[in-house]
C-alpha angles and dihedrals in degrees: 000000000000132000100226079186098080107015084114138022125213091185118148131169121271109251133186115228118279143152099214093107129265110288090068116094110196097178132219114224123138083185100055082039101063092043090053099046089061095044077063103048112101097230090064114087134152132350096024098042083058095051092039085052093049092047092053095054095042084064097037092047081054088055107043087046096052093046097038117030128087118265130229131181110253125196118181132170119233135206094281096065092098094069104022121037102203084059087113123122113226113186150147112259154150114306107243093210106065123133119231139170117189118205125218109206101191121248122025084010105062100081094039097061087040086058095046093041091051094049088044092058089052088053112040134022102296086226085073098055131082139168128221132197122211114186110199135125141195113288110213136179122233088286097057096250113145102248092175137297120306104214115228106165151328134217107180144141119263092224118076106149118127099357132125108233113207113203111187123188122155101226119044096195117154104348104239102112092044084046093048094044094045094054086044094055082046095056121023105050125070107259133021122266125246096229134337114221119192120204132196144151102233125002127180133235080249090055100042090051099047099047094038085050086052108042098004085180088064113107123216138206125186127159084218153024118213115197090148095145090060127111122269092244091059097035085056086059130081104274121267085023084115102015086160089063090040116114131190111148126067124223088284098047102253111130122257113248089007130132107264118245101341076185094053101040086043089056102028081231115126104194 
């Protein structure tokens, strides 16, 4: 017999309404909102900065997956198959075989990846899945202005073809270190992956436009868009309506409202 309920899954990730294309995810989670909300507020620092960050990718790594991630039948027998043959459950799911790859951009990036590549061996058959490392930091003038990414170092897998390569950094701020690491990811490994995700928990118009300019395939998740240095009269339109009058960086390119430094704060390093 066969379960007709689950043999497929239309699920898709909740958004909030934008006009920044299709390939942006703005999701909508009043949940992931109020954590977060508290991982920016000045009076949180470690440890809880660092559970309320792992609690916030967990959800956002189940989402992507479920969203993202190719499908397979499973049927799997339960503990009432003894006594009851049909006791057999037959359902959509994950497929096992996927192939991923989940990328640490030190430093705000390297729990974050932990967090993902541990939920992804628990998901999928652990011989699909790999971690990188990518060693690279914001490169500034006398003035403190970001002026690109300074590369440090790269531990990474030769094989990259047919994978989905997961590349998740809290701030996406200007774009330069995604863009870096994802040309990086185009041109230096042997393949070509099946599709980079990138996943954060808050990104900027700045950001959105310039990685989207760069590798317009690339798909992005954030719980949430800061543009807190627009004008009213754009912040009162749909998001993305006038991209060009959006502002989320500050002179010095933090976001506005941001959180501060998430690398800073995760390490207790300020530098």
């Amino acid at each position: 017999m066969t379960e007709i309920a689950y043999a497929s899954s239309r699920f898709r990730s909740p958004e909030i309404e934008h006009r920044y294309g299709a390939n942006v995810r703005l999701l909508d989670d009043p949940f992931a909102w109020t954590l977060l909300a508290r991982l920016c507020a000045r009076a949180t620092e470690q440890p809880e900065v660092g559970r309320l960050l792992r609690v916030l990718y967990e959800r956002l790594a189940q989402t992507v997956v479920a969203a993202e991630f190719p499908r397979a039948r499973l049927d799997v027998p339960t503990r009432m198959v003894s006594s009851s043959p049909e006791a057999v459950v037959r359902t959509c799911g994950i497929s096992r075989s996927t192939l991923v790859v989940a990328v640490g951009i030190a430093r705000a990036g390297t729990v974050p990846s932990q967090v993902v590549y541990d939920l992804l061996n628990e998901i999928l058959d652990p011989a699909c899945v790999r971690q990188d490392h990518l060693f690279m930091s914001r490169a500034t003038d006398r003035d403190g202005r970001v002026t690109g990414t300074t590369w440090n170092d790269a531990k990474i897998g030769r094989d990259i073809d047919g994978r989905l390569v997961l590349l998740p950094d809290p701030m996406g701020a200007t774009g330069g270190s995604m863009s870096s690491a994802l040309d990086h990811y185009k041109t230096r490994p042997e393949g070509t992956p099946a599709r980079c995700i990138a996943m954060h928990l808050i990104v900027t118009p700045e950001y959105l436009r310039n990685v989207l300019r760069a590798h317009p395939e690339t798909v992005v998740y954030a719980f949430r868009l800061d543009r807190g240095l627009s004008a009213a009269d754009v912040l009162a339109t749909v998001p993305g309506t006038r991209w060009n009058e959006e502002r989320g960086l500050d002179d010095h390119q933090y976001i506005v409202p941001g959180a501060g430094g998430v690398g800073e704060v995760l390490n207790n390093a300020w530098v």
